[in-house]
C-alpha positions, 0 to 999 in steps of 0.5 A, spaced: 500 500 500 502 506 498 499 512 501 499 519 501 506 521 504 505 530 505 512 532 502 510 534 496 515 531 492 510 526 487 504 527 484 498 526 488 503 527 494 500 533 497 497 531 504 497 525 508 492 520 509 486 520 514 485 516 520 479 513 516 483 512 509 488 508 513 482 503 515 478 503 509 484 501 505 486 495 511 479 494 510 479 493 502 485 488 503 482 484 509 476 483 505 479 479 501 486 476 504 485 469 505 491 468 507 494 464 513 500 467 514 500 475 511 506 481 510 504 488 510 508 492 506 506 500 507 509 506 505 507 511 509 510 517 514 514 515 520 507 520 524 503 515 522 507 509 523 503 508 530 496 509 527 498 504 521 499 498 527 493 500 531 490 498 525 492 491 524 491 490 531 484 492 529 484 487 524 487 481 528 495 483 528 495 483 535 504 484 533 506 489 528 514 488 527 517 495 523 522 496 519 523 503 518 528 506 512 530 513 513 532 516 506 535 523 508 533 530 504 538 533 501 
């Protein structure tokens, strides 16, 4: 999933996603996952990481693991 990042370096990258999006968008992809085992992959701001695991957790990821690539801007 690749969301709406608020820096304003890519088109349609204008603002950052809505706590609601966020959730319609786990949701759309849980409707149809029927998969046993799942990998989230998720491009987001490090501000809503947080938000991102609430979610899953809210969808039945109880344990969320990380992995945050830091690309510095010169």
């Amino acid at each position: 999933m690749d969301l709406p990042m608020g820096l304003s370096k890519f088109p349609g990258d204008e603002r950052m996603a809505s706590d609601a999006e966020l959730d319609s968008w786990v949701k759309a992809i849980e409707n149809v996952n029927r998969s046993t085992s799942t990998v989230f992959f998720c491009i987001t701001p490090f501000l809503q990481c947080l938000k991102v695991m609430q979610i899953l957790k809210q969808y039945g990821y109880p344990d969320s693991e990380i992995l945050i690539l830091h690309m510095e801007i010169r």
